[in-house]
C-alpha positions as CSV (number, residue, x, y, z in Angstrom):
1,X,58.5,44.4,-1.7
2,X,56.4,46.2,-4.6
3,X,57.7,46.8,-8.1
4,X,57.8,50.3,-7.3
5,X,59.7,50.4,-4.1
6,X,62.1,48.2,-6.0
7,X,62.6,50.8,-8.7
8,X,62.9,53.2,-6.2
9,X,65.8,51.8,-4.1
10,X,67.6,51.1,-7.8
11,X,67.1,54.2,-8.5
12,X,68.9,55.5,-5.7
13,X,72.1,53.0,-5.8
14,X,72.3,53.8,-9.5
15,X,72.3,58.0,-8.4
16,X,75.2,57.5,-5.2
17,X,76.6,55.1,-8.0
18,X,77.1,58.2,-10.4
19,X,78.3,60.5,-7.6
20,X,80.4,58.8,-4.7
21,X,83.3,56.6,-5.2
22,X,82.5,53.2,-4.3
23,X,84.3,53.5,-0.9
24,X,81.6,55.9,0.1
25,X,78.9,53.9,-0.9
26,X,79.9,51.4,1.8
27,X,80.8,54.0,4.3
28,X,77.3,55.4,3.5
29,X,75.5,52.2,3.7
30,X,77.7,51.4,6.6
31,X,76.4,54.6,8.7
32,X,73.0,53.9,7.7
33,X,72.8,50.5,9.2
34,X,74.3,51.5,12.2
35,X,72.0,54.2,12.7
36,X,68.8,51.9,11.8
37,X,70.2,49.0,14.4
38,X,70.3,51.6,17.0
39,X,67.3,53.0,16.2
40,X,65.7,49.4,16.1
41,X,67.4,48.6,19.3
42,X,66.5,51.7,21.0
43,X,62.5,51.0,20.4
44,X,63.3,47.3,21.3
45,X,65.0,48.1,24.3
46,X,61.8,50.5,25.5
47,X,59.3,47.9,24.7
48,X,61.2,45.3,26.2
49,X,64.0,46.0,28.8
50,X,63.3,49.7,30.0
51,X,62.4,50.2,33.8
52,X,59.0,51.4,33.7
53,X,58.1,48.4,30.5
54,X,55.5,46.8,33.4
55,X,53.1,50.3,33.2
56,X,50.1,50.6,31.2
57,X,50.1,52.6,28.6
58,X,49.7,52.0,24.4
59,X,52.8,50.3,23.1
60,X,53.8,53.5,20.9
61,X,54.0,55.5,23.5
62,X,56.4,53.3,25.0
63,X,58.8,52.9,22.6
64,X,58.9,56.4,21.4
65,X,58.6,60.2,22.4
66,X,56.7,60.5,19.1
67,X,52.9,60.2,20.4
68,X,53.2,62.8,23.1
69,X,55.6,64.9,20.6
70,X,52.8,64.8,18.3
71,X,50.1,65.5,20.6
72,X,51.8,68.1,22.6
73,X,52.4,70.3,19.0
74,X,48.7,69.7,17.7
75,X,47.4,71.4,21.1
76,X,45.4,68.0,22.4
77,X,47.6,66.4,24.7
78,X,45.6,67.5,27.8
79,X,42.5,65.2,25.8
80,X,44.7,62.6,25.2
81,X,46.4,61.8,28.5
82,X,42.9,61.7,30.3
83,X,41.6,59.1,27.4
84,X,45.0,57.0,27.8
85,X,44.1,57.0,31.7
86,X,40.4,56.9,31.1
87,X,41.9,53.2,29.4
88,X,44.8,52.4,31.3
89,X,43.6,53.6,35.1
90,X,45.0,56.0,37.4
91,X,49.0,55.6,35.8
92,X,49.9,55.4,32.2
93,X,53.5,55.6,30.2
94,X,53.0,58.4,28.2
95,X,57.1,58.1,26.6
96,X,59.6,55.2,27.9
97,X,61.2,57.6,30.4
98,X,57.8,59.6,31.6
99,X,54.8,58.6,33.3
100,X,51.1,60.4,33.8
101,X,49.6,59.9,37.4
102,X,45.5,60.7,38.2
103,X,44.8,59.3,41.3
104,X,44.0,61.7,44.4
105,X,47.4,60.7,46.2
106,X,49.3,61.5,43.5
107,X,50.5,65.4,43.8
108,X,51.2,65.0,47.4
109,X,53.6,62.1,46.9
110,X,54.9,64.6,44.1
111,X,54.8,68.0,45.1
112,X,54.8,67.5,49.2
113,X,57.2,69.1,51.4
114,X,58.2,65.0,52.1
115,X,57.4,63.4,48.7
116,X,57.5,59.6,47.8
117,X,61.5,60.1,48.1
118,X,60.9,60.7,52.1
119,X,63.3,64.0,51.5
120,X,62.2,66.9,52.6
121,X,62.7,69.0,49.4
122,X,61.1,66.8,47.5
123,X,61.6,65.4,44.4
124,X,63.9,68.0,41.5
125,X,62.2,69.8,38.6
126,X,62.4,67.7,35.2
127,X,64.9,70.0,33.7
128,X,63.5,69.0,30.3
129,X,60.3,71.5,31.1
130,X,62.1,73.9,33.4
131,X,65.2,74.4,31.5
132,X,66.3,78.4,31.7
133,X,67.2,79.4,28.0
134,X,70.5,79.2,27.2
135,X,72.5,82.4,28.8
136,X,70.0,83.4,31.2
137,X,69.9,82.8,35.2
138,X,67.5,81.1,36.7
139,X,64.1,82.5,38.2
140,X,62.1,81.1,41.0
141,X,60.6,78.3,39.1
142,X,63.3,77.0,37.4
143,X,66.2,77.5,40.8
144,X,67.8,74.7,42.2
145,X,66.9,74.0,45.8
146,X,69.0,76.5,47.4
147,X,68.0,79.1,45.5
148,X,64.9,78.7,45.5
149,X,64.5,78.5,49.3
150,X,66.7,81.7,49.4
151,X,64.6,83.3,46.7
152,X,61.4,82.2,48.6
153,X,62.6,83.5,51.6
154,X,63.0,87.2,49.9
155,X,59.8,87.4,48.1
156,X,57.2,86.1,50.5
157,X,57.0,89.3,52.5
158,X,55.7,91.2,49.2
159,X,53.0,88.1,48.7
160,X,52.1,87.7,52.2
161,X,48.7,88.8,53.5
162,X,50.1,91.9,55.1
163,X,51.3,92.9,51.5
164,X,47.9,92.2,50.4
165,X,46.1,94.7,52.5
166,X,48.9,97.3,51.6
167,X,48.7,97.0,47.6
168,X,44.7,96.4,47.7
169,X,44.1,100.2,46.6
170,X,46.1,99.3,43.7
171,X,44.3,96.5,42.3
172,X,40.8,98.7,42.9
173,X,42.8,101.4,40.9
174,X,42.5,99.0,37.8
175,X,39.7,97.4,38.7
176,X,37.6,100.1,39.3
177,X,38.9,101.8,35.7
178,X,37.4,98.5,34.1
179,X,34.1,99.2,35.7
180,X,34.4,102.9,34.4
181,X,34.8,101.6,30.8
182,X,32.1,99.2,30.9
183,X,29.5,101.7,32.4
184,X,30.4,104.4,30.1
185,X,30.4,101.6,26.9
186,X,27.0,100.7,28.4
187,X,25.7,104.2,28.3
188,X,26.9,104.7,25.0
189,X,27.1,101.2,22.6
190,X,24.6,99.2,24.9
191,X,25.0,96.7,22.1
192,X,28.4,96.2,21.6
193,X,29.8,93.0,22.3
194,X,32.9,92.7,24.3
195,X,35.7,90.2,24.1
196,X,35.6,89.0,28.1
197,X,39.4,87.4,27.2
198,X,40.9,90.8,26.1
199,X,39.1,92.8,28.7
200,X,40.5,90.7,31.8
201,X,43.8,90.2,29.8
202,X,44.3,94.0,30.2
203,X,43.4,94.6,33.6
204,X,45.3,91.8,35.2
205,X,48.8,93.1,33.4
206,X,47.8,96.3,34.1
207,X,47.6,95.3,37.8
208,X,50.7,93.4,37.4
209,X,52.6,96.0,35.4
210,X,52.7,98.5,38.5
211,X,52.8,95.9,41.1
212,X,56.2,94.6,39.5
213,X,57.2,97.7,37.9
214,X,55.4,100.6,39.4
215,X,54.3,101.4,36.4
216,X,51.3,100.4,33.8
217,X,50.9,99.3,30.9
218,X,47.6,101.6,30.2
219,X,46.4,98.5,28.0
220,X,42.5,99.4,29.9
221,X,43.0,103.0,28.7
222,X,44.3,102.1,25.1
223,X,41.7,99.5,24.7
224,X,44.4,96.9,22.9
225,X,47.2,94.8,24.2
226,X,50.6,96.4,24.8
227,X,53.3,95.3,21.8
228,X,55.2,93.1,24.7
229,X,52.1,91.4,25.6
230,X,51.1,90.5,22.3
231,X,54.4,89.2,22.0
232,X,54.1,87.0,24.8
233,X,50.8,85.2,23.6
234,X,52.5,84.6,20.6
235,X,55.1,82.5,22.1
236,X,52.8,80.6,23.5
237,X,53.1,77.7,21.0
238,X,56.7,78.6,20.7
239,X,56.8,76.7,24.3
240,X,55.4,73.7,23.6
241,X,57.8,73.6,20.9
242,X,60.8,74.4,23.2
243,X,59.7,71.5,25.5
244,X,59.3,68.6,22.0
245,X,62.9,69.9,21.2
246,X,64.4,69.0,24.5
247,X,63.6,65.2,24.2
248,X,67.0,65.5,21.8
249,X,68.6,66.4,24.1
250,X,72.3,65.6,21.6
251,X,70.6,67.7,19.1
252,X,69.1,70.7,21.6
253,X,72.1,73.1,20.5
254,X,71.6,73.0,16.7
255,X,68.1,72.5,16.6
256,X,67.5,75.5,19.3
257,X,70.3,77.3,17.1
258,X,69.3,77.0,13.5
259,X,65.4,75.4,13.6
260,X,63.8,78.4,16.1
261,X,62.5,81.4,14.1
262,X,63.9,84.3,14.0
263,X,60.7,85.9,15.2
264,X,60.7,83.6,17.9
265,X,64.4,84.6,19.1
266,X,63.4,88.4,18.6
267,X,60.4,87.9,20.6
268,X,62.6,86.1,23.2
269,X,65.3,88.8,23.2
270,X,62.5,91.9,23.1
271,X,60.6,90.2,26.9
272,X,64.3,90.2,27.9
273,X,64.7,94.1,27.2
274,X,61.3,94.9,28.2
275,X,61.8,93.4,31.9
276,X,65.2,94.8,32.0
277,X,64.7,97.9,31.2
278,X,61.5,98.6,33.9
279,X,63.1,96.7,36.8
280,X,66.2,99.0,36.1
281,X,63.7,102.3,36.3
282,X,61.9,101.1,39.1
283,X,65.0,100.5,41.4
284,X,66.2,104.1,40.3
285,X,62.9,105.3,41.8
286,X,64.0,103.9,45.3
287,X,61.3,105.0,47.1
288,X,59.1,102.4,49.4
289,X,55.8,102.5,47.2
290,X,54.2,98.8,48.0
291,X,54.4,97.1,45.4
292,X,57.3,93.7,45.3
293,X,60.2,95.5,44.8
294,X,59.2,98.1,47.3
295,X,58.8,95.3,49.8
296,X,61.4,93.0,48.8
297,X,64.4,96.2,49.5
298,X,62.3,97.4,52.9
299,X,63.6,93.6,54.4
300,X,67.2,95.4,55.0
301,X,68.0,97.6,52.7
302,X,69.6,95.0,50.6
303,X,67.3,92.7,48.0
304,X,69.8,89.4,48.6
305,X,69.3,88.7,44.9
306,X,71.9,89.9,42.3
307,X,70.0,92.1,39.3
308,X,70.0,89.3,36.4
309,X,68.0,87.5,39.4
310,X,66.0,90.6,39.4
311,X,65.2,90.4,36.2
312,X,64.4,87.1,35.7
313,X,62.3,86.8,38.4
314,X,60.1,90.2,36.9
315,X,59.4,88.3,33.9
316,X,58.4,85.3,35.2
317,X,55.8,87.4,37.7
318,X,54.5,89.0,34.8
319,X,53.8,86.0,33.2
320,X,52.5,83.7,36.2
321,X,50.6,86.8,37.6
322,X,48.2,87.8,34.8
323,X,47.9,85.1,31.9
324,X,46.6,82.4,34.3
325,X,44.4,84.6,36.5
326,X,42.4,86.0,33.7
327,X,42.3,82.4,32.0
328,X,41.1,81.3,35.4
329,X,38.3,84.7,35.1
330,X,37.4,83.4,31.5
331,X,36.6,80.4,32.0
332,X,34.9,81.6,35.2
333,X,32.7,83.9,33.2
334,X,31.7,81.5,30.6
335,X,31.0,78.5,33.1
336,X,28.4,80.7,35.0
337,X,27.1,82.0,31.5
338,X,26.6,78.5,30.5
339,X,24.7,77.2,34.4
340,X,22.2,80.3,34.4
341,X,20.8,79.2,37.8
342,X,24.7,79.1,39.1
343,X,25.1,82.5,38.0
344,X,21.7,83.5,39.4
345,X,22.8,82.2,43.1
346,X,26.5,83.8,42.7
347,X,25.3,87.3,41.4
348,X,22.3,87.1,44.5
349,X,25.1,86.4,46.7
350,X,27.4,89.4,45.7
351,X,24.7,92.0,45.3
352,X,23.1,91.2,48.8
353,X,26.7,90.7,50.6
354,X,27.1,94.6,50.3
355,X,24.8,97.7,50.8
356,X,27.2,99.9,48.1
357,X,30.4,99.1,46.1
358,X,32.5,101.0,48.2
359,X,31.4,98.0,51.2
360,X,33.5,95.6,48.8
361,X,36.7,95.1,50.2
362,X,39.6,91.8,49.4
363,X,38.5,91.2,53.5
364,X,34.8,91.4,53.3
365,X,35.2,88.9,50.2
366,X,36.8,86.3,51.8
367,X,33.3,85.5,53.2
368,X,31.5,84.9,50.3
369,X,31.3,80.8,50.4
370,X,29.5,80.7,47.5
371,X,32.0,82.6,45.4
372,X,34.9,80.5,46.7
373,X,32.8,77.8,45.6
374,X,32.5,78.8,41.6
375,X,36.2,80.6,41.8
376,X,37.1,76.8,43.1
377,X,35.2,75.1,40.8
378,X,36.5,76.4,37.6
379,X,39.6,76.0,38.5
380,X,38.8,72.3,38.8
381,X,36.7,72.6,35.4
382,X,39.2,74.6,33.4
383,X,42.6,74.8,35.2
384,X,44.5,77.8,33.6
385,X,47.7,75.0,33.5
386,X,45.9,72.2,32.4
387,X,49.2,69.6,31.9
388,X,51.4,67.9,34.4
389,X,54.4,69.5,36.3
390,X,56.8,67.0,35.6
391,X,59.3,65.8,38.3
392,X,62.2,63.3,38.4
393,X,62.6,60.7,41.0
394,X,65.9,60.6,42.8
395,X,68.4,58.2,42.7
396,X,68.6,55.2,44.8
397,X,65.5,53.3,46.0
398,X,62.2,53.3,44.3
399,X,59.7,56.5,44.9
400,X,56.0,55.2,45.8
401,X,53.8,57.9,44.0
402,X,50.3,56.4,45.1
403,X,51.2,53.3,46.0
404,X,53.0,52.4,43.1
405,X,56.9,51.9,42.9
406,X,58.6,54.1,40.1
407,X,62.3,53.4,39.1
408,X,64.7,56.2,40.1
409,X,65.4,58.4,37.1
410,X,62.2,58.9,35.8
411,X,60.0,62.2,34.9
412,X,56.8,61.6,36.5
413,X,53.5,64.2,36.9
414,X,50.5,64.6,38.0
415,X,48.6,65.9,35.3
416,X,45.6,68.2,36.1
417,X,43.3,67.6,33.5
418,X,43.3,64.6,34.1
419,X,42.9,64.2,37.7
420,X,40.2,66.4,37.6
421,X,38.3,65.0,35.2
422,X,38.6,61.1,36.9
423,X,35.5,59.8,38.5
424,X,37.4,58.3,41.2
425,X,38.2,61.8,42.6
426,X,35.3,63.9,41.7
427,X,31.6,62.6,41.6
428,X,30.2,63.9,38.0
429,X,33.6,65.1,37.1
430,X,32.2,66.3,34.0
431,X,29.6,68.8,35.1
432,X,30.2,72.5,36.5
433,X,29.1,72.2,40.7
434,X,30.0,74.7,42.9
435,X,28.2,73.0,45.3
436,X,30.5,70.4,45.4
437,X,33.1,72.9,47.6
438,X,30.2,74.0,50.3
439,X,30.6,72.5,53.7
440,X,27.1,71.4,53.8
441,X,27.1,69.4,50.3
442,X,26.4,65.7,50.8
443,X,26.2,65.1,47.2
444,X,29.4,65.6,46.8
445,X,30.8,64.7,50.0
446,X,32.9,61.5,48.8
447,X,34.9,63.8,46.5
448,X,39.0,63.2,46.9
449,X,39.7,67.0,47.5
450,X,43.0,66.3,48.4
451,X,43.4,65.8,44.9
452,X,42.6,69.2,43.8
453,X,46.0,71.3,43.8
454,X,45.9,73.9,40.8
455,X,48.4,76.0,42.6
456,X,50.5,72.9,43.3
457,X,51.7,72.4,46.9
458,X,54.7,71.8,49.1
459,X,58.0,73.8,48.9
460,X,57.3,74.6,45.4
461,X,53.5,75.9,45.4
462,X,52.9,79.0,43.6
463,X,54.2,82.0,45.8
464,X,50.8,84.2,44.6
465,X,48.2,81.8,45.4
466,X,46.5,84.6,47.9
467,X,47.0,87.2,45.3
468,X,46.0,85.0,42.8
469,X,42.4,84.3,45.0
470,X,41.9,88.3,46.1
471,X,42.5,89.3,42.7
472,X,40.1,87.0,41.2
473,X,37.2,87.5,44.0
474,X,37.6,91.2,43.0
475,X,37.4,91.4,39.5
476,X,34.5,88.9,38.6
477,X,32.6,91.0,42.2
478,X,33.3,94.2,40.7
479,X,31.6,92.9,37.3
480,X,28.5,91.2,38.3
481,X,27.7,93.7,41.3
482,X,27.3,96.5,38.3
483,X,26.5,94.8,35.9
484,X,24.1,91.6,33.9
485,X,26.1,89.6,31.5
486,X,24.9,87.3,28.7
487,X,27.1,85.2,26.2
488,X,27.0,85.5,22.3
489,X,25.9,82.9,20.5
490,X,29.1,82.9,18.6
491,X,31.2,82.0,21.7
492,X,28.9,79.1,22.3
493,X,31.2,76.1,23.0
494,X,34.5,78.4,24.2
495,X,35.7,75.9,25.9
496,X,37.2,73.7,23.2
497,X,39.9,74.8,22.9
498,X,43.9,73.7,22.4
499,X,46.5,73.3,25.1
500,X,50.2,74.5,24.2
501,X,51.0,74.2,28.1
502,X,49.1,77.0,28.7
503,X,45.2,77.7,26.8
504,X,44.8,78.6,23.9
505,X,42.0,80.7,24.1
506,X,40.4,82.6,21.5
507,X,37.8,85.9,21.9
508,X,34.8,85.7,24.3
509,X,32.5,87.6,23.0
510,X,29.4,88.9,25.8
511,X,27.6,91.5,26.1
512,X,27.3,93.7,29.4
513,X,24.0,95.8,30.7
514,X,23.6,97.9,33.7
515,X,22.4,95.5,36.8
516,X,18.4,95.3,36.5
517,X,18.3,96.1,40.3
């Protein structure tokens, strides 16, 4: 020990010397060994004796929820999950209760209607990430089974196909305005630069605003993002926050209690009102407009859900219905900016598809292979919920998650970043290739598709996955049938970028001009 630590802990005895009575010196040193011995046991324990000790994984990670902890609140856990499997292979211990699958098998064995467990369910929802905040009712991604399959059950009329066709004039409403803007900003500022992010932020909660409130939030008309919105991009990092503090699970209480900011609880209790206070307006209006709550009370005249369930379901749709589908158009945008022959072949495609705008329909689109391919592409490239969906395995006998045995108990994911990026699933995982989704690719043709699930799959896959795909198809067609894009340099490298569960994504910057023919 060095002269100075010495002097140190002297120091210290001689202080508690001065201020407790002896007794409590020994209580103290007392509680402090016994909280170091449990400590040293609990890492020992991890390293040594825990169920999932024979997985590969670095030895820190293993004994402690520090190293994801860490990475998870500096915004590069995405990066270091893939390296850990880029070392370990295809499973890796990420914390002593959690592990991080890649291979293609994986989120079918997780996420299927009959997972590893054989039940058809499938394996529970690690409450640690899907935990409703304290108070608050559960929405459709956080429900229990039974919920969930009742909720289910009640929304998919209003995100069926049918729906689609019916609520189609109201996405052109919004995507048509953003057309408007650009053309008239063309006319006028033909070099202005435009921040791509802010542009699709607006139109896609503009979309969702009337589709889940019948109302708008007119943030294409006011050229800026609504107060609520900006409110919910600034939680953002509050989430992966949320999620390190529920590792403590003794401690969640005080620490959610007295270590949250206050901005953070006003923020929390402001997205409350804000849903609350529209799903209560829109349900006064009680007319049979299409949009979800007009087809959720045309089933029978009763919804089936109470209003709390109303309004917890409302925020979550706002959330899930916009943020990731204009992350998805981002990185869309910049991917084709950055493969000029890609964008070249896409824009050829869309421009030759139909004789006038008015031919563009979400039907006709569904034709166009080779947008499917780039829309499927980036997804794979730069999946708008880049981390794992973590599940827990079910009591009783092991769960086989792609061919391996995991313990019952454990919170286990298939982590898309990863996947995605592993050689074993995707030839030149690295490198942006539409053609990689085209029928007649042989390139490409050893590719483990079955491994690509961005919306997830089985009883649990997102509910807007076709909403999601027709309201992406028409946006970035809209765009590059009226206009040519090209990237600033200042946005060069837009993709590196943090991950607080969601993207962190900062301005794109382009610059738009009329179509040159």
């Amino acid at each position: 020990m060095s002269s100075d630590r010495k002097g140190i802990i002297i120091m210290a005895n001689s202080i508690l010397a001065s201020v407790l009575p002896t007794s409590w010196i020994g209580l103290a040193g007392a509680i402090v060994l016994l909280v170091t011995a449990q400590q040293a046991f609990g890492l020992f324990y991890n390293v040594f004796l825990h169920p999932l000790r024979k997985f590969p994984g670095p030895l820190a990670a293993g004994a402690s929820v520090v190293p994801t902890i860490y990475h998870a609140m500096k915004g590069d856990w995405n990066l270091w999950v893939t390296s850990l499997h880029a070392a370990y292979g295809d499973v890796v211990r990420i914390s002593p209760k959690e592990l991080s699958f890649s291979g293609a098998d994986a989120p079918k064995d997780m996420y299927g209607h009959r997972a590893g467990n054989g039940t058809p369910q499938g394996m529970t929802k690690d409450p640690r990430f899907y935990k409703d905040i304290p108070g608050e009712v559960s929405a459709i991604t956080s429900a229990n089974f039974e919920d969930h399959s009742r909720m289910r059950r009640i929304f998919s009329n209003a995100f069926s196909d049918r729906a689609l066709k019916l609520q189609e004039p109201l996405f052109l409403t919004y995507v048509d305005k953003l057309v408007v803007k650009l053309r008239t900003s063309v006319a006028k500022e033909p070099n202005r630069e435009w921040n791509m992010v802010g542009l699709l932020n607006f139109t896609t909660f503009d979309i969702m605003g009337d589709l889940t409130f019948g109302e708008p939030l007119d943030m294409l008309d006011n050229d800026g993002y609504h107060p609520w919105v900006a409110t919910i991009f600034k939680s953002i990092k509050f989430g992966a926050l949320l999620h390190s503090i529920r590792y403590f699970p003794r401690v969640e209480h005080f620490l959610l209690t007295y270590c949250i900011p206050k901005s953070a609880k006003a923020g929390m209790e402001d997205h409350r009102n804000f849903s609350v206070e529209r799903v209560d307006r829109r349900l006064q209006k009680n007319d049979a407009r299409p949009d979800i709550w007009g087809l959720v009370l045309k089933r029978d005249g009763d919804s089936g859900l109470t209003r709390r369930e109303m309004y917890a379901n409302a925020s979550v749709f706002m959330v899930a219905g916009t943020e990731t589908t204009a992350t998805l158009l981002s990185g869309l945008t910049y991917l084709l900016l950055k493969n000029p022959s890609t964008m070249e072949r896409l824009v050829k495609e869309i421009r030759t598809s139909f004789p006038s705008e008015a031919d563009i329909s979400i039907e006709k689109l569904q034709a166009l292979k080779y947008l499917h391919a780039c829309i499927e592409e980036a997804l794979r490239m730069y999946p708008p919920v880049p981390i794992g969906l973590p599940r827990v395995t079910p009591l009783g006998e092991p769960t086989v998650i792609d061919g391996k045995q995991v313990p019952p108990g454990m919170s286990v994911m298939a982590t898309h970043f990863a996947i995605y990026r592993n050689p074993d699933n995707f030839r030149n995982p690295y490198q942006f290739a539409p053609e990689r989704w085209l029928p007649e690719s042989t390139i490409y043709a050893s590719d483990k598709k079955q491994a690509f699930q961005p919306f997830s799959l089985g009883p649990r896959g997102c509910l807007g996955k076709n909403m999601a795909y027709h309201e992406m198809r028409l946006i970035i067609t809209k765009v590059l049938y009226n206009f040519d894009i090209s990237l600033c340099p200042e946005s060069d490298g837009w993709t590196d970028q943090k991950v607080f569960i969601l993207w962190d994504k900062r301005p794109l910057m382009v610059k738009f001009s009329a179509r040159a023919s």
